[in-house]
C-alpha positions in Angstrom: -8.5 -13.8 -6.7 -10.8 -10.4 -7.6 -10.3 -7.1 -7.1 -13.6 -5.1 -6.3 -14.6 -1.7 -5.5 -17.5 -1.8 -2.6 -19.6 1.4 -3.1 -21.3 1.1 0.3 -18.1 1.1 2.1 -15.9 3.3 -0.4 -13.1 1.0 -0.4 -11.1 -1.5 -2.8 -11.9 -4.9 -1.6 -9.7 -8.4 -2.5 -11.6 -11.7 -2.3 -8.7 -14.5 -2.6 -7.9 -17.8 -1.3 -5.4 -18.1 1.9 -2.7 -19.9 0.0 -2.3 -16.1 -1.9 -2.9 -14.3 1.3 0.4 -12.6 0.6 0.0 -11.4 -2.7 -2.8 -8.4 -1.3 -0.9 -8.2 1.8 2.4 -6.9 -0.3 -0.3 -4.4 -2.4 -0.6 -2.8 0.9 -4.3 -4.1 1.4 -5.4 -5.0 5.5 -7.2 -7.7 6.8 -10.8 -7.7 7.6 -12.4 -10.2 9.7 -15.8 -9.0 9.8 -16.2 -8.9 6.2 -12.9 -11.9 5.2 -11.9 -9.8 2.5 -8.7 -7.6 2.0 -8.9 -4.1 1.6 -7.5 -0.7 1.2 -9.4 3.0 0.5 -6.0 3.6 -1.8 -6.6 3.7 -5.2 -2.3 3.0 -5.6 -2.9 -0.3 -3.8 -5.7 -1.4 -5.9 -3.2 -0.2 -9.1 -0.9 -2.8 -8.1 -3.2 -5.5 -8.5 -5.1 -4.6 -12.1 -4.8 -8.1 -13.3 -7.4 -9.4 -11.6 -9.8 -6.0 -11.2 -13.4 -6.3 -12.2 -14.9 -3.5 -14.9 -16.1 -1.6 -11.8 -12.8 -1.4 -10.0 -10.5 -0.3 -13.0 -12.8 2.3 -13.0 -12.1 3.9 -10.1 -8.2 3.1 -10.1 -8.2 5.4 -13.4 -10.8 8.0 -12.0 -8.0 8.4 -9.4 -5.4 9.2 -11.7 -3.8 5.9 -12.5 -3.6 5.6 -15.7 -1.7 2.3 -15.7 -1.1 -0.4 -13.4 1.9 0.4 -10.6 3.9 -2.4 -10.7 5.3 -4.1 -7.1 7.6 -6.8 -7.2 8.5 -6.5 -3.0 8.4 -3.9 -0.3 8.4 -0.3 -1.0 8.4 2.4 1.4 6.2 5.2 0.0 5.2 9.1 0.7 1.7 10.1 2.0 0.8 13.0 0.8 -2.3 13.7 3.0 -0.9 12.3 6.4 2.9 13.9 5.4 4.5 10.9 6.6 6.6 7.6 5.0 4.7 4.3 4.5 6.4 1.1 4.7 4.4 -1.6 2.4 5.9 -4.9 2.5 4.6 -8.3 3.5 4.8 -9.6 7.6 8.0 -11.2 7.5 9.2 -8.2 6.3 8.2 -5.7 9.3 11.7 -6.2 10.7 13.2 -3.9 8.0 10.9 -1.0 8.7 11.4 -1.7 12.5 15.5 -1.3 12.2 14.4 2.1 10.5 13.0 3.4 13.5 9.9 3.1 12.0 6.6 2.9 14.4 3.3 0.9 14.3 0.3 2.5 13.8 -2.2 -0.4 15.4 -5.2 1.7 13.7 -3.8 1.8 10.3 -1.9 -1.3 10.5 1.2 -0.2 9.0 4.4 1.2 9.9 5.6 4.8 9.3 7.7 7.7 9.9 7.6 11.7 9.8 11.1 11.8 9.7 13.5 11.3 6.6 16.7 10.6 8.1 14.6 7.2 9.2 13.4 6.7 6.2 16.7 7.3 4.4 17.3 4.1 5.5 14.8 2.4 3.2 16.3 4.4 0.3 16.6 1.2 -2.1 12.6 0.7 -1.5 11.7 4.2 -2.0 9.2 5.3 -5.0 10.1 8.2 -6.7 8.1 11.0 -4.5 9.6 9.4 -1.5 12.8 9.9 -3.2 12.3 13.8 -3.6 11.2 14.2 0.0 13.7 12.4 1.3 16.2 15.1 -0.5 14.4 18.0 0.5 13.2 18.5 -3.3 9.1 18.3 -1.8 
């Protein structure tokens, strides 16, 4: 498994076999069948998966302000900050979880979400910290 940056197509891009097909999928990474690699224009994605970054892409996690790897042991739900909205991130066989939270599928994005933080109060125990504080009103 590597972990590239593609400057042509500005994104983060995961080469790996299919037996670890879920390892990118939980980083938050989508499928793409034109190219068969993983990917994701998120530098905190690509932070999840520093171990097995090339030169090129550790450069760019840390040019985006991760200064060390974010560390992702199962599904979080996270805050967007540019689309104001709650993420779900977790692998397929755990969509249900985010679907009992009212959350809905964007088909262009490929990932479940929510503008609303009574929904996502549900996913409290998944959280990250900045989801945390909008949840309570602190953001």
């Amino acid at each position: 498994m590597r972990l590239t940056y593609h400057d042509g197509r500005e994104r983060f891009e995961v080469t790996s076999v299919y037996e670890d097909r879920f390892i990118p999928q939980r980083a938050g990474f989508t499928w793409d069948k034109e190219f068969n690699v993983y990917f994701s224009t998120e530098a905190l994605c690509a932070s999840r998966m520093t171990d097995v970054a090339d030169e090129f892409a550790l450069e760019r996690i840390v040019a985006s302000g991760f200064d060390e790897p974010s560390v992702m042991d199962g599904p979080l739900c996270d805050w967007n900050v540019e689309k104001e909205r709650f993420e779900w991130i977790g692998a397929f066989d755990e969509n249900y979880i985010a679907k009992d939270a009212r959350f809905r599928w964007s088909r262009s994005c490929k990932l479940w979400y929510t503008s609303e933080a009574r929904f996502a109060a549900a996913l409290r125990k998944f959280a990250t910290p900045i989801a945390l504080d909008v949840m309570s009103g602190a953001n």
